[in-house]
C-alpha positions as CSV (number, residue, x, y, z in Angstrom):
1,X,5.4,-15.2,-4.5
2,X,3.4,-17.5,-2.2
3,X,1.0,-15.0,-1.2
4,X,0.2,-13.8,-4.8
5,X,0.0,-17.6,-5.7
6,X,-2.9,-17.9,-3.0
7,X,-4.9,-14.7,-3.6
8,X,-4.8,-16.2,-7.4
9,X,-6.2,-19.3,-6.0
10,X,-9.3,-17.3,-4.7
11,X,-10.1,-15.3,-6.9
12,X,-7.9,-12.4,-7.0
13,X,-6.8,-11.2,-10.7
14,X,-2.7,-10.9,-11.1
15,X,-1.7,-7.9,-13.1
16,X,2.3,-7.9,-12.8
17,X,4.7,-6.2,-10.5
18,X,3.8,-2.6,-9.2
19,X,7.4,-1.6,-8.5
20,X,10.5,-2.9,-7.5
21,X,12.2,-2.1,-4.2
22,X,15.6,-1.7,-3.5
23,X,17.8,-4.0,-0.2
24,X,18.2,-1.4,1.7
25,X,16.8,2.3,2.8
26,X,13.9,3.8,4.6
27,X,11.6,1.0,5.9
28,X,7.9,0.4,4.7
29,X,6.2,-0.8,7.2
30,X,3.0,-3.3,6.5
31,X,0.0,-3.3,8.9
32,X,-3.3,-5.6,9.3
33,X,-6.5,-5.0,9.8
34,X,-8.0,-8.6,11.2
35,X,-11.7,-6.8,11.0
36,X,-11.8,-6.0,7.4
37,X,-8.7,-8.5,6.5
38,X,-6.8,-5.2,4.5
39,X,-3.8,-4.6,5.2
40,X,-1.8,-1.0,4.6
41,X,1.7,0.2,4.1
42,X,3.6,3.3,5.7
43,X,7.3,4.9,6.2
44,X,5.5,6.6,9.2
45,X,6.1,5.2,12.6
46,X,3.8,7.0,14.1
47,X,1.1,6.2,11.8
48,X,2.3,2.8,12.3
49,X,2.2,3.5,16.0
50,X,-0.9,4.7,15.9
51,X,-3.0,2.4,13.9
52,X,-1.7,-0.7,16.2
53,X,-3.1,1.5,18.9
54,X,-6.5,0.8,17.0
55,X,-6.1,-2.4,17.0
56,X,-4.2,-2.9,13.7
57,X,-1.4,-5.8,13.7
58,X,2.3,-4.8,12.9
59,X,3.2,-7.8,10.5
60,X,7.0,-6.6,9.7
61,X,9.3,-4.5,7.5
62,X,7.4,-5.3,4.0
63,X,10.3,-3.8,2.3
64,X,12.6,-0.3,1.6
65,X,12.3,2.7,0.3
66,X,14.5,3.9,-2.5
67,X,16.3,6.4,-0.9
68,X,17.8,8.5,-4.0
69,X,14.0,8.7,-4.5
70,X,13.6,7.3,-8.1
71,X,10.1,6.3,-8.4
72,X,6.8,7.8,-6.7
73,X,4.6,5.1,-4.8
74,X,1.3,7.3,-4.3
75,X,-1.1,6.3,-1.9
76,X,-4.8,7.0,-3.0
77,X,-7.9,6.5,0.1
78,X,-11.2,5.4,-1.7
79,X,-13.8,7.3,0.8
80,X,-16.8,5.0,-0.2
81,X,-15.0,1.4,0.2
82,X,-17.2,-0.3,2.4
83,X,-16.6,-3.9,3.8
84,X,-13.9,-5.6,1.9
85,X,-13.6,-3.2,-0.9
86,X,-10.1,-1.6,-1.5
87,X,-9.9,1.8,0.6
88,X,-5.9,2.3,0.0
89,X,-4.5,1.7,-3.2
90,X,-0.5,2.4,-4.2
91,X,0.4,2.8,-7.7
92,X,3.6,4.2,-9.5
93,X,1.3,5.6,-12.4
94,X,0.6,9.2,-12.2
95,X,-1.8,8.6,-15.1
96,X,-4.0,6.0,-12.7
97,X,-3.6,8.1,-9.7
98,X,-4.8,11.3,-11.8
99,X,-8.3,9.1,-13.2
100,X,-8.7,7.8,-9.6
101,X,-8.9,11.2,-8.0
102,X,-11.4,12.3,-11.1
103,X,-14.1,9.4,-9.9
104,X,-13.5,10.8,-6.2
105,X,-10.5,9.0,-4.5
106,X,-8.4,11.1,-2.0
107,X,-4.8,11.6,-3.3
108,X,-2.7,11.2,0.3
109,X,1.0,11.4,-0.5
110,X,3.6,9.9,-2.2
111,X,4.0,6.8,0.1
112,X,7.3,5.4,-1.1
113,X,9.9,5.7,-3.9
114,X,10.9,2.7,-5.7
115,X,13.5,1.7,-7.9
């Protein structure tokens, strides 16, 4: 809650929770970027692996995956985000991952499953 509560503070719009995640399951691990300031979430240790390699800071477990796989997380990349504009966006709505692809975002994977 403190970090929503800040980004709110400068600026950033709240639109509600995303998704809930479950205690327990497959870790999602979060990653930094300290040269654009995103950050990015994967189940992949090697992409984890690989992106601290680039210079990318491992900040922790974020949360779990829902193991019984329940609901889709999909990962989107926006190929024409420059600077600080969004380049990964997660969303549980097939309906907003289906318009972003139509404007030209890259559907990746599912990234997740929440509850």
């Amino acid at each position: 809650m403190y970090e929503t509560t800040t980004l709110s503070k400068t600026g950033w719009n709240y639109e509600g929770v995303n998704s809930q995640q479950p205690a327990t399951g497959n870790a999602v691990y979060r990653l930094y970027n300290p040269n654009s300031g995103k950050h990015f979430y994967t189940t992949s240790s090697f992409e984890r692996d690989s992106l601290v390699k680039a210079g990318w800071h491992y900040e922790q477990i974020a949360f779990y995956s829902d193991t019984a796989k329940h609901t889709p997380i999909y990962r989107l990349f926006n190929p024409n985000a420059k600077g600080k504009q969004i380049s990964h966006f997660y969303t549980s709505s097939s309906a907003e991952r289906d318009s972003l692809v139509k404007i030209g975002w890259r559907y990746e994977q599912i990234s997740w499953y929440g509850l």
